[in-house]
C-alpha positions as semicolon CSV with decimal commas, in nm:
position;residue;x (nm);y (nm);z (nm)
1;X;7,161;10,246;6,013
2;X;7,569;10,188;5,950
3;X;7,639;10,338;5,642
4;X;7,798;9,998;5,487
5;X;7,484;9,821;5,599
6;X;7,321;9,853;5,235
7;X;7,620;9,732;5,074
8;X;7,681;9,430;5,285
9;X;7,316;9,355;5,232
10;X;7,375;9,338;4,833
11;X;7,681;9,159;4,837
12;X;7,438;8,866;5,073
13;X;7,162;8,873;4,817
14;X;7,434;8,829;4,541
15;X;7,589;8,559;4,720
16;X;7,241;8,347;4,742
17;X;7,144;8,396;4,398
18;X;7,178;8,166;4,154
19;X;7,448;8,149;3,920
20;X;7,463;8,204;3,539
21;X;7,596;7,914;3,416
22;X;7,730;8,094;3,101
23;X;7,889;8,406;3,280
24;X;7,920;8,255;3,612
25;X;7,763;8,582;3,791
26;X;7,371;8,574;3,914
27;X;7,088;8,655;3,632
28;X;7,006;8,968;3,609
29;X;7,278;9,142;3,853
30;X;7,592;9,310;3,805
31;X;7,921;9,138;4,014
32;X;8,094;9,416;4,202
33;X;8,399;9,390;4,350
34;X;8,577;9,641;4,609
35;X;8,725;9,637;4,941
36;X;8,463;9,719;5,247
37;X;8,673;9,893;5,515
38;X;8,443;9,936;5,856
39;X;8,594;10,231;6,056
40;X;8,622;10,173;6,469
41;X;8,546;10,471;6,650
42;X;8,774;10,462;6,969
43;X;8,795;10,664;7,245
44;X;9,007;10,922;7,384
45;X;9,351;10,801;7,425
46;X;9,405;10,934;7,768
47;X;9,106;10,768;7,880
48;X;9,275;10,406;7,782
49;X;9,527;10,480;8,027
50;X;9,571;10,224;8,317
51;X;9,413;10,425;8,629
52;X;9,616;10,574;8,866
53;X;9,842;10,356;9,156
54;X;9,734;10,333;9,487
55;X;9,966;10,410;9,739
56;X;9,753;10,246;10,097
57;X;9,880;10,477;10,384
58;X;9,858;10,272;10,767
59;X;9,670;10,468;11,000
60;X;9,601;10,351;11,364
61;X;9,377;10,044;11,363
62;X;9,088;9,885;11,604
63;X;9,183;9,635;11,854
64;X;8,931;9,399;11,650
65;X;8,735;9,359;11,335
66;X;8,358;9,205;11,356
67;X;8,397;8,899;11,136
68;X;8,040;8,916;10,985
69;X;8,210;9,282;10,799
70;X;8,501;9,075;10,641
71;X;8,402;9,085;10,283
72;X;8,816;8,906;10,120
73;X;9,096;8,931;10,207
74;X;9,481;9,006;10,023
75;X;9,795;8,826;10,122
76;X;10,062;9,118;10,049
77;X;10,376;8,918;10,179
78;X;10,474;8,669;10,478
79;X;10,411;8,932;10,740
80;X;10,053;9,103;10,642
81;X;9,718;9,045;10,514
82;X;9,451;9,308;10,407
83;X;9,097;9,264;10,483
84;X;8,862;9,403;10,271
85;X;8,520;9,511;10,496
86;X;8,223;9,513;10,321
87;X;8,166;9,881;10,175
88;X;8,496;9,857;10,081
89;X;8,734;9,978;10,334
90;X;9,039;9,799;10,463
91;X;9,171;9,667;10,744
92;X;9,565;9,560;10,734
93;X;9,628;9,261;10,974
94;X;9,997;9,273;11,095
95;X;10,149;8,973;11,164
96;X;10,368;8,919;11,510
97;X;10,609;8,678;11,289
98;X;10,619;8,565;10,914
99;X;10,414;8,319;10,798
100;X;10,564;8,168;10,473
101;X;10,292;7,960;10,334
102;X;10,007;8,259;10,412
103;X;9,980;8,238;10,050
104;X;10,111;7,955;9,883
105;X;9,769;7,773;9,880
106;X;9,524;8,034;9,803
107;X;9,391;8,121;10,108
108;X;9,372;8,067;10,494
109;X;9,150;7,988;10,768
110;X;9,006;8,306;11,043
111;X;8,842;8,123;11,318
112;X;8,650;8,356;11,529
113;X;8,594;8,370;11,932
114;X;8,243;8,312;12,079
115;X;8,217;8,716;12,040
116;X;8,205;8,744;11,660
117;X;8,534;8,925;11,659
118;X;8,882;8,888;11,480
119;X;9,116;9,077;11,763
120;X;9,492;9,168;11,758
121;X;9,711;8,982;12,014
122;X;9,430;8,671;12,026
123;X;9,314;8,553;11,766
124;X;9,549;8,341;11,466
125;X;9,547;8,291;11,080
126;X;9,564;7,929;11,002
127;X;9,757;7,876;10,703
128;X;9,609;7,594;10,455
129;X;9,939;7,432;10,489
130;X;9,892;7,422;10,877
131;X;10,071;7,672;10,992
132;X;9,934;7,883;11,280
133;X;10,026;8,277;11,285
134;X;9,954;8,528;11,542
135;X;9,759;8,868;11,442
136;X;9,965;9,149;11,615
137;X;9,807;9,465;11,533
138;X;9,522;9,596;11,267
139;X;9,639;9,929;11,062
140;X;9,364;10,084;10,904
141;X;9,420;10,198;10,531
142;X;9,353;10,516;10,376
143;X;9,328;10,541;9,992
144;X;9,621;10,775;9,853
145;X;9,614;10,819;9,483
146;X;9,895;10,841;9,325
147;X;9,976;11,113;9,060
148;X;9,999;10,974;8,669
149;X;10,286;11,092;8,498
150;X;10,257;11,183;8,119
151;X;10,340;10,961;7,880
């Protein structure tokens, strides 16, 4: 039980009894008055830092990604989008030219071939805008964390 528990208690019985109507207090009790301060325990200071950066380092990629593994996706510019795969690896498409409305809209449109595959050098991102924009190459990422520096 918090330690201030009791007290707050009190103060709600005091609070619901009836009043005096000489004194102004409740019969038979005693008014206190005080300041109840509640401490906050919080946690280790270096463990409310922001985690550390990730820096995503391009590796060769596949020639195609099965589409049923795409689990999101993130637009990082006019000229790339990361897929996510399900267990949580990544997949960077590389554009063959920009695509300026990739993400004006919120998203885009992957239409897949009769194979079930999103490939490099066939298959397009359709903007939500309209615009069409070729897949070049697929980079696969590799997690680098980045060193914190002290505050």
């Amino acid at each position: 039980m918090h330690p201030s528990l009791p007290l707050l208690m009190m103060f709600a019985v005091a609070a619901s009894s009836p009043l005096s109507p000489a004194l102004g207090e409740p019969e038979g009790q005693t008014s206190i008055t005080g300041r109840i301060v509640v401490r906050v325990e919080s946690t280790n200071a270096a463990a409310m830092r922001a985690p550390a950066p990730i820096r995503w380092i391009e590796k060769n990629g596949p020639k195609c990604v099965t589409a049923n593994q795409l689990a999101g996706a993130i637009v990082n510019g006019a000229d790339s989008v990361d897929l996510v795969l399900k267990g949580g690896s990544r997949v960077r498409a590389q554009l063959d030219n920009d695509c300026a409305a990739l993400g004006y809209y919120g998203g885009f449109y992957l239409k897949t071939a009769s194979d079930g595959q999103v490939c490099a050098n066939r298959d397009t991102i359709r903007t939500r805008a309209g615009d069409s924009c070729s897949i070049g190459k697929f980079k696969k990422l590799i997690a680098k964390m980045e060193k914190q520096r002290k505050p």
